[in-house]
C-alpha positions, 0 to 999 in steps of 0.5 A: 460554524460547520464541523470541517471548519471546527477541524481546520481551526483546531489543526491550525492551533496545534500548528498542523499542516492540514495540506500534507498528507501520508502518500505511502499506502500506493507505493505500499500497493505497487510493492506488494503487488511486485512481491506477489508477481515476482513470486508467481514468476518462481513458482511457476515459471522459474521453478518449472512449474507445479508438478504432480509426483505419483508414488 
């Protein structure tokens, strides 16, 4: 008996679904990237820009 079977029968014991999993690490990704793009907007964009002052 190979091991992934050993696993499966396991889960089936202790009444897991093997078939559901986690999906959140994508929309984790898409929602940090919208942060970092929305942020870049403000400062650069939104705010005017980045600025040398000389004084």
């Amino acid at each position: 008996m190979s091991d992934p079977e050993k696993i499966n029968e396991s889960e089936r014991k202790e009444g897991t679904d093997v078939s559901v999993h986690s999906n959140w690490g994508p929309k984790l990704f898409v929602g940090v990237l919208i942060g970092i793009l929305l942020f870049f907007y403000w400062l650069l964009i939104y705010s005017g820009g980045v600025t040398v002052h000389h004084g």
